[in-house]
N, C-alpha and C positions, 0 to 999 in steps of 0.2 A: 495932409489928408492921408488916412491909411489908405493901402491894399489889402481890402476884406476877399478872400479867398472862399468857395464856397464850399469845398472839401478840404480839411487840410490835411497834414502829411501823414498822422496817424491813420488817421479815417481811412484815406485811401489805402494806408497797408491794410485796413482790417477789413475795407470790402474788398480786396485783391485776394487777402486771405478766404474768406465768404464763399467769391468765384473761385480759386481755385480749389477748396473744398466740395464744389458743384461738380468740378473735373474728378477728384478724387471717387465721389458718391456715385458718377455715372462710369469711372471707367472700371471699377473694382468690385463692387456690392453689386453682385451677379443673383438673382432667385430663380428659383426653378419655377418660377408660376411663368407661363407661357400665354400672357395675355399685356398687349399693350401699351405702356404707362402705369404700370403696377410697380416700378423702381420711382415713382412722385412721390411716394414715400417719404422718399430718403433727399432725395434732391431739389426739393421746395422747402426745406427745414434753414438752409445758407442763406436763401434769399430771406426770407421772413426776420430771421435773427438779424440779417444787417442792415433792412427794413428800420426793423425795432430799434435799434440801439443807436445806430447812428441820427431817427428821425428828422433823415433830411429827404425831400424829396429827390427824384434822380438814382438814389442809392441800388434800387434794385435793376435800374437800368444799366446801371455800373456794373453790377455784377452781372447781366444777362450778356451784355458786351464783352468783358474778361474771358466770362467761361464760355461762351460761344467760339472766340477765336483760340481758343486752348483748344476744345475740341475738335474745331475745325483743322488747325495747324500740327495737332498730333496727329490728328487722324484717326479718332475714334469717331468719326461724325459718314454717316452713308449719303450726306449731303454736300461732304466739304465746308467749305469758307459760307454755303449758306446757311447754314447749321446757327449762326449768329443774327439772324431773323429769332429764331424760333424763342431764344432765350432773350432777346432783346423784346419781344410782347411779353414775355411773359413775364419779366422783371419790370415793362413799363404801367404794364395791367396793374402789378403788385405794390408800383407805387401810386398810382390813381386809387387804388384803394386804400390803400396805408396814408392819402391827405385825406381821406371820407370818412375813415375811422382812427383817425389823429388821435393820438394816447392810451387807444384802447389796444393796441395790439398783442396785450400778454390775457384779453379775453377769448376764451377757446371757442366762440362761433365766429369771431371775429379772423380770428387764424383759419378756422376751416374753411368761412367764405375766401379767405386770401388765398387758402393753395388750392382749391377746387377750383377756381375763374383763374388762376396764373397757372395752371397746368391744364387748363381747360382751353384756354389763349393759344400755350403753347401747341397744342397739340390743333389745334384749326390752322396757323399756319405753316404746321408741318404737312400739313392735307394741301393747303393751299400750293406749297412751294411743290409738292412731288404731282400734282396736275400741271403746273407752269411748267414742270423739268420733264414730264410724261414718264416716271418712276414706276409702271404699274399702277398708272391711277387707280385703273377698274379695279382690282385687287384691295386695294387699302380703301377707298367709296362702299364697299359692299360689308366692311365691317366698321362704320364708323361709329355705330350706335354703341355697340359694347366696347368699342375702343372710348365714345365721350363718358361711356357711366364710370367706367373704369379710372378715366383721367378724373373726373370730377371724386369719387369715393376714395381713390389711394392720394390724390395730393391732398382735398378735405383732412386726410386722417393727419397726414404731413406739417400740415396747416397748424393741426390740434399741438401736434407733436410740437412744431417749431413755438406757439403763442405758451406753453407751459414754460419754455426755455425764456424766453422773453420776459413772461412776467416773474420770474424769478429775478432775473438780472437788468431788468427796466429801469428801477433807483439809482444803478451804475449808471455814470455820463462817461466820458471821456475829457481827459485831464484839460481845463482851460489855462491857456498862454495867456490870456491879454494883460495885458500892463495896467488898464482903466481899475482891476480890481485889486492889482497890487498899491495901488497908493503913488505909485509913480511916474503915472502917464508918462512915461518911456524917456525920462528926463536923470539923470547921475548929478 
C-alpha cells in the first residue's frame, strides 16, 4: 500500500514560494493612495496563481498560514501572531471558491469574484480581531463602508490580474513521480 501524500514536495515549495511572495507584496509595494486595502491589488494575485496551478483544495490556506506567520514574526503585521487569522480566511474563502469554480480559474469574473470575497473575508476579520483586541474599534467601524468597497474593487481588480496569469499557465501541471505511469509499478 502506498503513502499518497496530499501536497508534495514541489507543491509545497511553490506555495511557500506563493506565501512568501504575499510577504514580499505587503512589506515593499508601498502606494501613496491612502485608503484601506488598495495594496489587494497586489497581494491576492499569490494566492489565486497557487490556487490555480496547484488545484488542490487547502492550497490557499497554505498560503494564508505561511504569509501570515512571516508577517506576524517579522513584524510587519499591527496585529502580531494574529495577523494569521486574517490571511488564513482569506486563503480559506479563496479555496471554497476555487472547488465552486473548479477549472475555471484563468476566467476573469471568476478571478475577480475570488479576490473581492478573499479580500473582502480578510478584511471582516481584521475588523473583527481589532473589536476582540479594542484596537480603536470606533475609529476603524465608522469607515468600514469605504474600507469594504475598496477591499471588494482593488482585490476584484487583483482577482482579474491574477485569473489572466493562470489562464496563461493553467495547461502547466507540475511534474508527476508516480511509478504506475512509468510502466514499473515500483518494481527493478
Amino acid at each position: 500500500m502506498r503513502n499518497k501524500k496530499y501536497f508534495l514536495v514541489y507543491e509545497v515549495c511553490f506555495l511557500s514560494l506563493m506565501a512568501a511572495l504575499v510577504y514580499v507584496f505587503k512589506a515593499f509595494f508601498k502606494t501613496p493612495i491612502q485608503l484601506p486595502g488598495h495594496t489587494a491589488i497586489v497581494w491576492v494575485v499569490p494566492f489565486i496563481i497557487g490556487i490555480g496551478v496547484t488545484r488542490k483544495f487547502g492550497a490557499g490556506t497554505y498560503i494564508g498560514i505561511i504569509s501570515g506567520l512571516l508577517l506576524g514574526a517579522i513584524g510587519m503585521a499591527d496585529k502580531g501572531f494574529f495577523e494569521v487569522f486574517e490571511y488564513v480566511a482569506m486563503g480559506f474563502t479563496m479555496d471554497v471558491l476555487g472547488l465552486f469554480f473548479k477549472g475555471h480559474l484563468g476566467n476573469v469574473l471568476v478571478g475577480f469574484i475570488m479576490g473581492a470575497f478573499g479580500s473582502f473575508d480578510k478584511m471582516l476579520v481584521n475588523y473583527s480581531l481589532t473589536a476582540a483586541l479594542n484596537l480603536n474599534a470606533n475609529i476603524l467601524f465608522a469607515g468600514i463602508g469605504i474600507a469594504g468597497a475598496v477591499h471588494l474593487v482593488f482585490g476584484g481588480a487583483g482577482g482579474i490580474i491574477s485569473s489572466i496569469v493562470v489562464g496563461r499557465v493553467q495547461h502547466l501541471h507540475f511534474p508527476n513521480h508516480d511509478t504506475q505511469k512509468s510502466g514499473t509499478n515500483g518494481k527493478s
